[in-house]
MARVEX-201583 format. One record per atom (N, C-alpha, C, CB): residue in three letters; x, y, z. Coordinates in steps of 0.02 Angstrom, whole numbers, plus 50000, padded with zeros to 5 digits. Glycine has a CB too. Example, Ala and Ser with C-alpha at 12.3 -4.5 7.8 and 13.67 -1.06 7.14 Angstrom:
MARVEX-201583
ALA506604971650390 ALA506154977550390 ALA506604983550390 ALA505654977650452 SER506424988850354 SER506844994750357 SER506455000250394 SER507044997050286 
END
This chain:
MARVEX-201583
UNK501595034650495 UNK501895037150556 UNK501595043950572 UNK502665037650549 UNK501735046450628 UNK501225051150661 UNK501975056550706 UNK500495045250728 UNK501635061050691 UNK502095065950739 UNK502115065250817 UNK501875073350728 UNK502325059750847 UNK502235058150931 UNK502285063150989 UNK502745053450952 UNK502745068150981 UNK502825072251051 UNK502225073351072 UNK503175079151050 UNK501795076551042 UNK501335078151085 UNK500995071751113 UNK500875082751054 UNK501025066851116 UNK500725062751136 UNK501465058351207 UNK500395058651058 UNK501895061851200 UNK502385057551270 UNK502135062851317 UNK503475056951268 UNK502265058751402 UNK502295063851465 UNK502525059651515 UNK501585067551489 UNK502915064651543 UNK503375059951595 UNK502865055751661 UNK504015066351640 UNK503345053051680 UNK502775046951725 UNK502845051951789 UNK503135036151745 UNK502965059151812 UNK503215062851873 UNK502585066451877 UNK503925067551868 UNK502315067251781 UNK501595074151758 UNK501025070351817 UNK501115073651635 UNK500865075251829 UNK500145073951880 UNK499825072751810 UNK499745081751941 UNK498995069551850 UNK498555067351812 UNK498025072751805 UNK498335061151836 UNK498125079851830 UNK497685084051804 UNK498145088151723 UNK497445089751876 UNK498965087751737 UNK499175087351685 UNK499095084751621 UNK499465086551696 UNK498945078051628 UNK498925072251578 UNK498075075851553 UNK499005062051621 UNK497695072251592 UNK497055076051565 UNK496945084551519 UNK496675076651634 UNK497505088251550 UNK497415094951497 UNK497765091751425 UNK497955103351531 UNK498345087251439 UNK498525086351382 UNK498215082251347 UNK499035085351380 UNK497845078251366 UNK497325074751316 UNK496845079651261 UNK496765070551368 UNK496675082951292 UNK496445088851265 UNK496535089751206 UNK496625093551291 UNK497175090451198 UNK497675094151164 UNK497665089751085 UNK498465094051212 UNK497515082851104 UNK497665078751040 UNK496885073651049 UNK498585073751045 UNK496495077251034 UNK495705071951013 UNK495735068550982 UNK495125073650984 UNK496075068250940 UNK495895063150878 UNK496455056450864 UNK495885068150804 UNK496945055850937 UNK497215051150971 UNK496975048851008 UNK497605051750990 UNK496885054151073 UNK496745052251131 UNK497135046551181 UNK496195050751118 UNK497795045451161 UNK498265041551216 UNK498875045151217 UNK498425033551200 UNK499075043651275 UNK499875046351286 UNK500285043051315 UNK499985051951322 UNK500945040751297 UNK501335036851298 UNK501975040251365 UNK501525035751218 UNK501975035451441 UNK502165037651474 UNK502895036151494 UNK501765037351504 UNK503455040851491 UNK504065039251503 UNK504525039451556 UNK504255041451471 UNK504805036051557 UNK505165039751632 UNK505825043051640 UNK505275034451685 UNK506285042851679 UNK506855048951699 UNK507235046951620 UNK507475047551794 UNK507385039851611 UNK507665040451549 UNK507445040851471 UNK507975036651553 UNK506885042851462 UNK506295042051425 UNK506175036151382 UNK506235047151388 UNK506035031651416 UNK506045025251406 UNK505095025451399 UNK506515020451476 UNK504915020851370 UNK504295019651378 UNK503995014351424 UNK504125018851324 UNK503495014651467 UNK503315012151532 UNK502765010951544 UNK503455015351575 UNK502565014251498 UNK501685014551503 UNK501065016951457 UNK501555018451554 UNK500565016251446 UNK500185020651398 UNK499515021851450 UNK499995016451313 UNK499125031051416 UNK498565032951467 UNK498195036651437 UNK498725036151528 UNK497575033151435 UNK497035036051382 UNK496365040951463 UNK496515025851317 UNK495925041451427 UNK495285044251470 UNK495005037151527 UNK494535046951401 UNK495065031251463 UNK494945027151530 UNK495105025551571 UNK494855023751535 UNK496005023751566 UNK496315022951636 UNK496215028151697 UNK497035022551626 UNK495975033551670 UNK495935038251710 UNK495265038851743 UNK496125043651678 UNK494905036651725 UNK494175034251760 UNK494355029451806 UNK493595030851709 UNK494645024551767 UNK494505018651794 UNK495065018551873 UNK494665012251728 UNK495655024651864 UNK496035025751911 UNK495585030551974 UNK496665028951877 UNK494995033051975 UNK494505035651988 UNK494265033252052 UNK494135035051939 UNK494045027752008 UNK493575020352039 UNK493965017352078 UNK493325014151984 UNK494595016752056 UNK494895013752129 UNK495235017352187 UNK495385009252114 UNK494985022952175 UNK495165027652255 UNK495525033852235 UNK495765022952318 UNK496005034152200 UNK496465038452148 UNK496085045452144 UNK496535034552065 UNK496545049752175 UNK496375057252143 UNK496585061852116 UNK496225060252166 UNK496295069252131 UNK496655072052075 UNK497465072652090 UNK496335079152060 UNK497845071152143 UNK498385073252144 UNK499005068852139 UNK498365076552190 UNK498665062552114 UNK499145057352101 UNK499475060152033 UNK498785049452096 UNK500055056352009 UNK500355055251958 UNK500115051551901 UNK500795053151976 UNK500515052251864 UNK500085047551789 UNK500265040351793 UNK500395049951699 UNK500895042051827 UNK501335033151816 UNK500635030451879 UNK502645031951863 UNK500345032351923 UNK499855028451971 UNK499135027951921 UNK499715033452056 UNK499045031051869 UNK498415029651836 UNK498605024451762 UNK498035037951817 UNK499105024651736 UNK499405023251676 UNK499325014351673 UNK500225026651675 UNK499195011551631 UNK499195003651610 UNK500095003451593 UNK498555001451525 UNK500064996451614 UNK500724993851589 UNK500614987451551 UNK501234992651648 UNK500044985851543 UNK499824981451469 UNK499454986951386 UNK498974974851505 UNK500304986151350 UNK500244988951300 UNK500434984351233 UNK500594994651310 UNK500574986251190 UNK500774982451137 UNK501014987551107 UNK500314978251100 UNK501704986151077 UNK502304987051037 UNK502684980450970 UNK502824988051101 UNK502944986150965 UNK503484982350900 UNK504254984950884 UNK503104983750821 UNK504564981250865 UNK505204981150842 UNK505114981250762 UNK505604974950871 UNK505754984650746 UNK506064985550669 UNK505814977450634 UNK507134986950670 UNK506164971250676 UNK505964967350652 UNK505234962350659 UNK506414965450655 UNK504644965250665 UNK504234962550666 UNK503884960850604 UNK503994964950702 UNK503474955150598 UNK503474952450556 UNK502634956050523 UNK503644944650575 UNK502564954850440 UNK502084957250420 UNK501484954350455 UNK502104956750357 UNK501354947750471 UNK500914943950493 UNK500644949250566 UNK501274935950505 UNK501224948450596 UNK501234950850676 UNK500924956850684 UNK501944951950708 UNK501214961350616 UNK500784966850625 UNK499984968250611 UNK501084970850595 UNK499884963450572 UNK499194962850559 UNK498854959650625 UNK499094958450492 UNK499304954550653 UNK498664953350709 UNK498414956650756 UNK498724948950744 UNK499024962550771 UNK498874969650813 UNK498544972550810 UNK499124973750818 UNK498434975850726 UNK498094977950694 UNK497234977650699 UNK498374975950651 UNK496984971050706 UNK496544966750712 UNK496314967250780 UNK496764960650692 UNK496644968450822 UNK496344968550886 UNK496004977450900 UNK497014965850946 UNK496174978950857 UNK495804987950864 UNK496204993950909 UNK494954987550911 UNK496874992150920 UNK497204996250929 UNK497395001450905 UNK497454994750936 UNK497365008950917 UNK497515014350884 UNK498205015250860 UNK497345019050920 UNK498475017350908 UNK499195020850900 UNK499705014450928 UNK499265029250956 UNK500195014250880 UNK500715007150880 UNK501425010850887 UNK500685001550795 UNK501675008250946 UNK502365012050951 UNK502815006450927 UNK502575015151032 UNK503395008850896 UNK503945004950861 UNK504465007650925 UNK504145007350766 UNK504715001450964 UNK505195003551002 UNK505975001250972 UNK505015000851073 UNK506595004750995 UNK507165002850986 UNK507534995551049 UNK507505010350988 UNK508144997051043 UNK508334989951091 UNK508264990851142 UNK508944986851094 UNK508454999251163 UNK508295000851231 UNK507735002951270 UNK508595004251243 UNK507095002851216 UNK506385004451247 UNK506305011351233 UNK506295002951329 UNK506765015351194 UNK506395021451192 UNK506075022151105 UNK506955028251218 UNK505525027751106 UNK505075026451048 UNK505385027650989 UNK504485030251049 UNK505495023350951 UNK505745028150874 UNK505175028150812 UNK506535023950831 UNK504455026550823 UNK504095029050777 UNK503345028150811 UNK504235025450707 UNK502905030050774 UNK502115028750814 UNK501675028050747 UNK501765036550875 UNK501465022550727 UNK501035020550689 UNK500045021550722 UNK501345012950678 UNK499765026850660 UNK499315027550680 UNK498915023350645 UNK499195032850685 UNK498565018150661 UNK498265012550633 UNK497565011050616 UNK498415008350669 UNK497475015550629 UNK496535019550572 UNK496995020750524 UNK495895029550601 UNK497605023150480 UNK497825023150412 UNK498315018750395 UNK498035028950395 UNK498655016750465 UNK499335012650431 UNK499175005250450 UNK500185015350468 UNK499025001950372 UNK498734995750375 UNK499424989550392 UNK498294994750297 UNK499814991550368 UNK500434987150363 UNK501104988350386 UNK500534985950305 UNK501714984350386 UNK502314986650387 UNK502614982850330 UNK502644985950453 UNK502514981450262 UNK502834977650201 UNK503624979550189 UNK502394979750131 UNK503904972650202 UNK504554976150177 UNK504764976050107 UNK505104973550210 UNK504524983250084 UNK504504981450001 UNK504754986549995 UNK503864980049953 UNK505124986349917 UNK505074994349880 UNK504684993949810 UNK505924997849860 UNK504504998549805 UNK503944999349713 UNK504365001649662 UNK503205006549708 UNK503915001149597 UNK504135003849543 UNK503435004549521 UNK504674999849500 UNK503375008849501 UNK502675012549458 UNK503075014149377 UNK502335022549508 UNK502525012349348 UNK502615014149289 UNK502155019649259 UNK502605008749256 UNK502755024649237 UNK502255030349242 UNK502305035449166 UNK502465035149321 UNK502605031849109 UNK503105034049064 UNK502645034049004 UNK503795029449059 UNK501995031849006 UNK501375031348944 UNK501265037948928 UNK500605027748965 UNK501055039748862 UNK500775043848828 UNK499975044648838 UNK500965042248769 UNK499605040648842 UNK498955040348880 UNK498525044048787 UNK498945047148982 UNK498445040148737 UNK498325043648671 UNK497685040448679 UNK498825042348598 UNK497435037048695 UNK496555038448704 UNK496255042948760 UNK496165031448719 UNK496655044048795 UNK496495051148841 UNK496595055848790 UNK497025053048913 UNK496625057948749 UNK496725064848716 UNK496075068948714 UNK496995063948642 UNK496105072148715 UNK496555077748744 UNK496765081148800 UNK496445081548725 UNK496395077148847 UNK496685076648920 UNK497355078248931 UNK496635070148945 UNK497755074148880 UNK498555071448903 UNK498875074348845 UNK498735061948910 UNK498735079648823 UNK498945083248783 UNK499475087348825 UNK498405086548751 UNK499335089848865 UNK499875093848922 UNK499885091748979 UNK499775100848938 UNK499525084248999 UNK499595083349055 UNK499945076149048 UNK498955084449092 UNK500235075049092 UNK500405066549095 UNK499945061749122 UNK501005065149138 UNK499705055949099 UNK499105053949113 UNK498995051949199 UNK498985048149064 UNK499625048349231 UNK499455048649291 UNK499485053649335 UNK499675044949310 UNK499585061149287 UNK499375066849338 UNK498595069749316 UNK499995073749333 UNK498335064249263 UNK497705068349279 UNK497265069049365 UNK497175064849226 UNK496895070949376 UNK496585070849439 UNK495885067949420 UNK496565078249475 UNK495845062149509 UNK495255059849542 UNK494985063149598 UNK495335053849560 UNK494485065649621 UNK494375069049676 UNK494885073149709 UNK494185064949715 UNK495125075849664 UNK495375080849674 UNK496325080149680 UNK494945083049733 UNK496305073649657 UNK497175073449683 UNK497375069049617 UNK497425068649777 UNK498025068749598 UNK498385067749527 UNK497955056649553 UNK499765070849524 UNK497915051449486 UNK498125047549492 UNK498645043749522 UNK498075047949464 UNK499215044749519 UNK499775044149544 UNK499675046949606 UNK500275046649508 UNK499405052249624 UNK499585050749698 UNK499215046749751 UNK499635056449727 UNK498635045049714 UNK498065042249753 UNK498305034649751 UNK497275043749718 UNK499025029449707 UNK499395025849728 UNK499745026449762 UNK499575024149705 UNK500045031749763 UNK500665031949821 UNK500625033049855 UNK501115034249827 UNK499875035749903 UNK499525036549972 UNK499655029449978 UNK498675039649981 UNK499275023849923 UNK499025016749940 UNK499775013949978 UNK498755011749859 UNK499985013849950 UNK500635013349951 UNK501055014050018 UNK500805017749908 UNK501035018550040 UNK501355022450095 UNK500915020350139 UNK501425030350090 UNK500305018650153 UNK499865015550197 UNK500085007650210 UNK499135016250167 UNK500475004550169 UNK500744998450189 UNK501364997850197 UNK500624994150153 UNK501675001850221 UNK502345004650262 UNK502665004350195 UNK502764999650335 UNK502695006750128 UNK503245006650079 UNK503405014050078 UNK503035003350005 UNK504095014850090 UNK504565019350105 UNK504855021750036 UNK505075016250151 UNK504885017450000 UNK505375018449956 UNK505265017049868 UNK505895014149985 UNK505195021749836 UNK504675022349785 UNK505405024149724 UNK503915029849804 UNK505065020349661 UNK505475023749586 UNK504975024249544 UNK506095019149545 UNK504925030149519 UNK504365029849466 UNK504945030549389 UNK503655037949480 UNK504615026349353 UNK504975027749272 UNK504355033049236 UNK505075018249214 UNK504735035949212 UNK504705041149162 UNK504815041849105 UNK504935044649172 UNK504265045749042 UNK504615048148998 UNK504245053748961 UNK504825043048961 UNK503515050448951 UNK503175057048917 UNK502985061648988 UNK502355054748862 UNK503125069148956 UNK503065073749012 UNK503385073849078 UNK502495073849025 UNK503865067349077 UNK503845065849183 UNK504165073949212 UNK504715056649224 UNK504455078849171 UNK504755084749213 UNK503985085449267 UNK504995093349152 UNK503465084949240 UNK502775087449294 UNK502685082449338 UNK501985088349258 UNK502615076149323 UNK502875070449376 UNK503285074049443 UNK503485064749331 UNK503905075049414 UNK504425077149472 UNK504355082949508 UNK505075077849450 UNK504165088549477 UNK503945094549497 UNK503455093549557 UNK503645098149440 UNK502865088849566 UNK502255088249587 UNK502595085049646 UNK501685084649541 UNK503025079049640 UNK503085074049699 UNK504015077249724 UNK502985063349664 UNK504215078349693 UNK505035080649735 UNK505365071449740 UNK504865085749853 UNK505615074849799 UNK506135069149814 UNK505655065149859 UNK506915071749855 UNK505115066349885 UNK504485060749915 UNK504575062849989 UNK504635050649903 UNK505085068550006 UNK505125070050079 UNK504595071450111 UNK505485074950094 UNK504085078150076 UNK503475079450113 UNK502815074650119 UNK503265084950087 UNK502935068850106 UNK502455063050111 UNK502835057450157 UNK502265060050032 UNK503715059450174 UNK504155054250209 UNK504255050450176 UNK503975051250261 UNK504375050950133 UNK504515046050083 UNK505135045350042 UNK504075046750042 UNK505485040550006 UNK505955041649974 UNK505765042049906 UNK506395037649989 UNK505775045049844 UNK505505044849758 UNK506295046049742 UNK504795052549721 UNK506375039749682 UNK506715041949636 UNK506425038749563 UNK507435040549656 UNK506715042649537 UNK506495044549469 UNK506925038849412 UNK506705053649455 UNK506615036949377 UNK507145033949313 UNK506535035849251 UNK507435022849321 UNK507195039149203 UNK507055041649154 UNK507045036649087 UNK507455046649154 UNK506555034949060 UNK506785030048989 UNK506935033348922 UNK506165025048966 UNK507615032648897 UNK507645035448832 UNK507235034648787 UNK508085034148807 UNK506925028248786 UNK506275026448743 UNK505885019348789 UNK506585023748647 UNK505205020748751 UNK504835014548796 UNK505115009848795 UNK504215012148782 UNK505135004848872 UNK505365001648886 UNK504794995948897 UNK505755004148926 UNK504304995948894 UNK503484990148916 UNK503444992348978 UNK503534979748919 UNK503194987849010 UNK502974985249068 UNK503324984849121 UNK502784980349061 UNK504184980749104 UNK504404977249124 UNK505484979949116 UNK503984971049089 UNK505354982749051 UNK505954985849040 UNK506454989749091 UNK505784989648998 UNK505864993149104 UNK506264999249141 UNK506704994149239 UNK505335008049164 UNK506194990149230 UNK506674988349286 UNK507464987249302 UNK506484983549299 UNK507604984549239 UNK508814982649243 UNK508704989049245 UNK509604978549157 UNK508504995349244 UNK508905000949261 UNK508925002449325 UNK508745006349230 UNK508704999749393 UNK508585000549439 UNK509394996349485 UNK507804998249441 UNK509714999249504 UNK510644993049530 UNK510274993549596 UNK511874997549530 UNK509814995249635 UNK510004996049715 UNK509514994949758 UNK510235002749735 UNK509114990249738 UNK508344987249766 UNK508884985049817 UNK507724980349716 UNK508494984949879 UNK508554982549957 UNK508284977649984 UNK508364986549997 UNK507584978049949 UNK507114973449963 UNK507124966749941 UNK506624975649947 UNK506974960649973 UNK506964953049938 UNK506494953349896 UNK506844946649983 UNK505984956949877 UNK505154957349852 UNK505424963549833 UNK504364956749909 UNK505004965749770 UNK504884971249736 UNK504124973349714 UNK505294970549681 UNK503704976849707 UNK503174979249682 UNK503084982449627 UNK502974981949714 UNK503004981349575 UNK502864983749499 UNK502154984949503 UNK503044978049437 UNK501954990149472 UNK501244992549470 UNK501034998049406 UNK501114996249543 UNK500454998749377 UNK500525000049324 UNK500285008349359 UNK500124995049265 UNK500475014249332 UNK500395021049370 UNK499645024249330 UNK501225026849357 UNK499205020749312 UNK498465023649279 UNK497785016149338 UNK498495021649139 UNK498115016249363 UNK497685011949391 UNK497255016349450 UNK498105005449418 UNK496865014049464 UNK496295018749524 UNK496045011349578 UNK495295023549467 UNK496265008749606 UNK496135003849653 UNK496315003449741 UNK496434998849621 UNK495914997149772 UNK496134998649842 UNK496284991149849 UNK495565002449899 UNK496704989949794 UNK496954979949787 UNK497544980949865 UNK497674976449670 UNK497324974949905 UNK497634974149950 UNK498434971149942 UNK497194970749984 UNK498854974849963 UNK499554972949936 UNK499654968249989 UNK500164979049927 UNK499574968750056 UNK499764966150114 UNK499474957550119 UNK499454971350173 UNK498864957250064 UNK498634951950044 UNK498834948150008 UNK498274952250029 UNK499344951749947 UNK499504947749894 UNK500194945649950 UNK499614951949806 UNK500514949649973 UNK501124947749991 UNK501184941650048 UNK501454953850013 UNK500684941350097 UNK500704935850115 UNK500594928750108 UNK500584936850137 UNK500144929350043 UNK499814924949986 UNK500694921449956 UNK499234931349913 UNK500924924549928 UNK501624924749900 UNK502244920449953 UNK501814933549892 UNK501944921150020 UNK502424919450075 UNK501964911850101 UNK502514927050144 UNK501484911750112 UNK500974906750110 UNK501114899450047 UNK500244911550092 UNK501244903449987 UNK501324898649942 UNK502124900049918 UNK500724899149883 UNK502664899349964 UNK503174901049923 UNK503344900449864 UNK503514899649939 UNK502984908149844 UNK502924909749775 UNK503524914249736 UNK502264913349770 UNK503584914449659 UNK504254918649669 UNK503714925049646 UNK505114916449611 UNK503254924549599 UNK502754931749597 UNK502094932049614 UNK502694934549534 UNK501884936949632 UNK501064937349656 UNK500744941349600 UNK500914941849736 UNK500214940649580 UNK500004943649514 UNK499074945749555 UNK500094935949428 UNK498994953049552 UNK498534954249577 UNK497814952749517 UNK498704961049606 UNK497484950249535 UNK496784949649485 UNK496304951949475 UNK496504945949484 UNK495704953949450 UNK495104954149427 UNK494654952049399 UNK495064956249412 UNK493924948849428 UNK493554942949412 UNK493144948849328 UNK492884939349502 UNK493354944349275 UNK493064946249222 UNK492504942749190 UNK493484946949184 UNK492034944849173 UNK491444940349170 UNK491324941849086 UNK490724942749231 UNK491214934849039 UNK491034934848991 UNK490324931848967 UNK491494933048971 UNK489794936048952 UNK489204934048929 UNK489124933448864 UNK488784937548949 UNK488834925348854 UNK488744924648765 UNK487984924048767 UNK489174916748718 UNK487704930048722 UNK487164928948701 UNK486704924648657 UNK487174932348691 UNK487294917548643 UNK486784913648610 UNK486744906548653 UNK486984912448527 UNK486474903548585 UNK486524896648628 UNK487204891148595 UNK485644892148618 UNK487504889848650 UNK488184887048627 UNK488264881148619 UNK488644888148662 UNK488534877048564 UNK488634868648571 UNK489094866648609 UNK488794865148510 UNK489274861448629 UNK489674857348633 UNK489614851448597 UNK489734856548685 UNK490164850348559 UNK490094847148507 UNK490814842348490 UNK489884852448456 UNK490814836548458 UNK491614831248446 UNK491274829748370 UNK491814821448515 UNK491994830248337 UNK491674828748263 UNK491264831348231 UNK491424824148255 UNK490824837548235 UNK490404839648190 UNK489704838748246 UNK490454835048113 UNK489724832048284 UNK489234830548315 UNK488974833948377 UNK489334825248324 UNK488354836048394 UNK488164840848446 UNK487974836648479 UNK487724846148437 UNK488444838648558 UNK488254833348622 UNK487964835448664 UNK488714830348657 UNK487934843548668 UNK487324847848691 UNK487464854248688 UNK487084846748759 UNK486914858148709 UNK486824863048704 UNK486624868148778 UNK486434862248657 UNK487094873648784 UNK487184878148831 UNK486784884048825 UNK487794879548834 UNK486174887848842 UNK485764893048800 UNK486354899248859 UNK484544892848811 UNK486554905648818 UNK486714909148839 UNK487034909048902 UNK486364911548831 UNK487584906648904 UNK488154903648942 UNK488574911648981 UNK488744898348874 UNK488674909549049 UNK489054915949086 UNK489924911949087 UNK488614918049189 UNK490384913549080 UNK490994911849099 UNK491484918349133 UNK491284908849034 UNK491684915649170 UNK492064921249231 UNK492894920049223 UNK491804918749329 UNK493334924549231 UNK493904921849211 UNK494254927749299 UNK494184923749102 UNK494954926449284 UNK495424931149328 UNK495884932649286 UNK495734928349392 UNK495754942549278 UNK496164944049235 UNK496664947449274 UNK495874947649181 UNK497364949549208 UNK497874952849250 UNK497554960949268 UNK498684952849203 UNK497714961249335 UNK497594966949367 UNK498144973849360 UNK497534964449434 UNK498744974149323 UNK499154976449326 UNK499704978249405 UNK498884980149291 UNK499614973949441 UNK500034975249513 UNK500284968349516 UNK499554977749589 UNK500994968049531 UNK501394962049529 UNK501974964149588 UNK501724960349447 UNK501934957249613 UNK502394956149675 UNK503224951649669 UNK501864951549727 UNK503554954149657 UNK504114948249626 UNK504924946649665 UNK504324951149542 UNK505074941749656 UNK505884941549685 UNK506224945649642 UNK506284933949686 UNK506784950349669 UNK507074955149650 UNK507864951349591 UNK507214959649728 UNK507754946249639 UNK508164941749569 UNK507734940049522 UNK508514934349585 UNK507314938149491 UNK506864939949434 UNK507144943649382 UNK506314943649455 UNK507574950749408 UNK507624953149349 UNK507974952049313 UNK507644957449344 UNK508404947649334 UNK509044946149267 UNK508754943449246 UNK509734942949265 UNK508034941549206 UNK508014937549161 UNK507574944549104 UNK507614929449187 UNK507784949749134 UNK507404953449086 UNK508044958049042 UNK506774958449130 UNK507974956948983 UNK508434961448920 UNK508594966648951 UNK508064964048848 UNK509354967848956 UNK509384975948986 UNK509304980348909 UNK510334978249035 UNK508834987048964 UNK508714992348914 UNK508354993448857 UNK509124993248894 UNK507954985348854 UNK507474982448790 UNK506744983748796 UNK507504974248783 UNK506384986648767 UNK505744983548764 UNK505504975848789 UNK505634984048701 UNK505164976248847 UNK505044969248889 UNK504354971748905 UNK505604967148964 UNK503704967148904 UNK503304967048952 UNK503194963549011 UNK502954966748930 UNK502844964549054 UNK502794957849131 UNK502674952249077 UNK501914958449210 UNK502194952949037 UNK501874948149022 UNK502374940848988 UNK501364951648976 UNK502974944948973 UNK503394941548931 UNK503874937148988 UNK503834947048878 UNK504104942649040 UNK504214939449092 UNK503944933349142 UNK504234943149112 UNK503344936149136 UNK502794930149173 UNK502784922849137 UNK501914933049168 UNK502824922649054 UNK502744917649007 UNK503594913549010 UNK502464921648927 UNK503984917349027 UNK504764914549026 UNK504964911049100 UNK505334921649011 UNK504514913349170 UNK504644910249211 UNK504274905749218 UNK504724912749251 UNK503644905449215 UNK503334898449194 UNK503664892749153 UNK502774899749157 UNK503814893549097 UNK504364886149073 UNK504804886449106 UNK504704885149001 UNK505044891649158 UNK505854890749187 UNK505464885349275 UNK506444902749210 UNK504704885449261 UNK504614880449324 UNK504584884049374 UNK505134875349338 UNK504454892049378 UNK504244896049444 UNK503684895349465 UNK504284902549441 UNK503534895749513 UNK502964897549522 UNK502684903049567 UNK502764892849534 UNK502004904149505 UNK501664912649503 UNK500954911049551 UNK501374916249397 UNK500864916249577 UNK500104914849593 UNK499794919949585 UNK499914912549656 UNK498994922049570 UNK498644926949565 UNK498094925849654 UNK498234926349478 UNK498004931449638 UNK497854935349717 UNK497114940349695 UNK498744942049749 UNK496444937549708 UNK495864941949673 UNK495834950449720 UNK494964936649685 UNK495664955549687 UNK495514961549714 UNK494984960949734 UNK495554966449680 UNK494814963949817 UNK494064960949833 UNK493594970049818 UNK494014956549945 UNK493854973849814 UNK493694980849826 UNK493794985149724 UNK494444984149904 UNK493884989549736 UNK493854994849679 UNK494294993249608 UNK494135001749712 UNK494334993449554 UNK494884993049515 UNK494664996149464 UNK495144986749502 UNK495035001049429 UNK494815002949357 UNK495675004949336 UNK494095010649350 UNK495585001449250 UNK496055003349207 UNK496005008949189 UNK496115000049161 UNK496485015249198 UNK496105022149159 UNK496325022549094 UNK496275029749191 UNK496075019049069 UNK496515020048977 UNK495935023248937 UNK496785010648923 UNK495345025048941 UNK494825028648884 UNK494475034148942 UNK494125021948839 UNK494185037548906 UNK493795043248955 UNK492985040048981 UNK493645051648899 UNK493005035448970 UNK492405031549001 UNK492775028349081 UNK492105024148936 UNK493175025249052 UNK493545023949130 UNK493795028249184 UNK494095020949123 UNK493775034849151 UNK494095039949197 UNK493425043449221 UNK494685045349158 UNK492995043849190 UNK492225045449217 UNK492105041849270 UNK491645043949169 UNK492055036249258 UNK491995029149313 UNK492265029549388 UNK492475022749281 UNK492945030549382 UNK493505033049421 UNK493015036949450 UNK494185036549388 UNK492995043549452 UNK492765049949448 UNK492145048649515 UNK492475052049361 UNK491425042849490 UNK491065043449509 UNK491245040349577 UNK490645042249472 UNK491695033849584 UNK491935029349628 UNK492255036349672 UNK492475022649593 UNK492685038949671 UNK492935042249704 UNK492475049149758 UNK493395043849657 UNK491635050549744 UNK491655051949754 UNK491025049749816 UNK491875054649716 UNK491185044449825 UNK490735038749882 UNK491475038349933 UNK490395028149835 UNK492185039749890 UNK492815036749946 UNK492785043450017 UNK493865036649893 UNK492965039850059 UNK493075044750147 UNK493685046250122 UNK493105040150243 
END
């Protein structure tokens, strides 16, 4: 979302008005036109104003006589799909209207890829002991990539697919965690915090959570450095009414010899230096928020244990490949890696 005033003007502003105020905001460049009740009516960029030019229009008309009244909008309830197809057509700035037409938000859409109705959980509560001595005083997802903690370079990701509403678990170090991010206001955001008396896995810390909103939840591991499309897995998930989405990574295994295949002792041929590709877990998972009662309150749980218990219970999971960046930061080779990736990112 985007700070809008400067971008409304009444439909009464002359059009040498509108033009100073274009000015004013370059790196929009539209303004959203209202009228006596500030209702929205119209939108007016540089071109309508040419193009209001060309058809006879001068300087002393009004905006509402230069202004388009083919725009595109959205409601609270629009659907993830819907917003992507908007999206897709190369529209900048996306106004979210109320029942009565006036604006209650403005999505700037060079950053805001999505509207997901989700909330997260990051796991952020590791000791990070092959980082040492890195994470000796630091918590590992506050080390820094180009210049900004781990953790926050998810919760940008994050917040770019309309997720509002964030819990990070905690335990080694999180006082610097909280210190760094607050209550998530100055990012608009909501953060709350859950503290683990002791490790909980993967998967634990979730029964401590009573007040998910969301039908879908997002679990994500908080050392990850990726640009895995969430908006992908989630429609993937809705596509295959799935109860979890499990984000992936194509892992490639090279054997340097030559391999049999073989029944009985007997060789039925031979493979010289064989490639095999697999899809591994990516650490980002998409799940029904009922899911969690099947996890031990307060126990040591991993996803993984979870994932293996809904499968015999007959759910069904799907994995979703990352087409873009991914690194695990668990050794200082991976955080080098990180490091170099980050510094090709805009």
């Amino acid at each position: 979302m985007i700070n809008f005033t400067p971008n409304l003007i009444s439909h009464r502003s002359s059009v040498i008005e509108a033009m100073q105020q274009l000015e004013t905001i370059p790196s929009t460049l539209t303004l959203f036109v209202l009228n006596d009740d500030n209702k929205l009516i119209g939108t007016l960029t540089d071109g309508d104003i040419r193009r209001g030019f060309l058809r006879g229009l001068d300087l002393s008309g009004k905006t509402s006589e230069f202004m388009t009244t083919e725009y595109r909008t959205i409601d609270n309830s629009e659907s993830v799909s819907e917003f992507k197809t908007i999206r897709n057509v190369g529209i900048r700035l996306l106004p979210e209207l109320d029942d009565s037409g006036h604006i209650q938000k403005v999505y700037d859409l060079k950053t805001r890829k999505s509207n997901l109705p989700l909330e997260c959980v990051i796991m952020a509560g590791g000791r990070g002991e092959r980082l040492r001595p890195l994470t000796d005083d630091t918590p590992k997802p506050m080390l820094e990539i180009g210049g900004k903690p781990i953790l926050e370079h998810n919760i940008d990701q994050l917040i770019s697919y309309g997720i509002e509403k964030i819990y990070i678990t905690i335990l080694y170090l999180g006082q610097q965690i909280m210190d760094y991010f607050g209550d998530g206001s100055a990012k608009g955001i909501s953060i709350e915090y859950i503290w683990e008396d002791k490790p909980l896995g993967t998967a634990g810390a979730l029964t401590l959570i009573k007040n998910i909103e969301t039908k879908y939840i997002v679990l994500m591991n908080s050392d990850l450095f990726t640009d895995v499309d969430i908006e992908d897995l989630f429609l993937s998930i809705n596509q295959n009414e799935a109860d979890m989405g499990i984000a992936s990574v194509l892992h490639t295994v090279k054997i340097p010899y030559g391999i049999f295949d073989e029944e009985d002792q007997k060789i039925r041929s031979i493979r010289e230096k064989p490639v095999f590709t697999h899809y591994a877990n990516a650490g980002v998972y998409i799940l029904r928020k009922e899911l969690i009662q099947y996890i031990p309150q307060n126990s040591f749980y991993d996803i993984t244990d979870l994932i293996e218990g809904l499968l015999k219970m007959g759910m069904v999971i799907i994995q979703n490949p990352i087409v873009g960046y991914w690194i695990d930061i668990g050794k200082h080779d991976d955080y080098q890696r990180a490091q170099e990736i980050a510094k090709h990112l805009s």
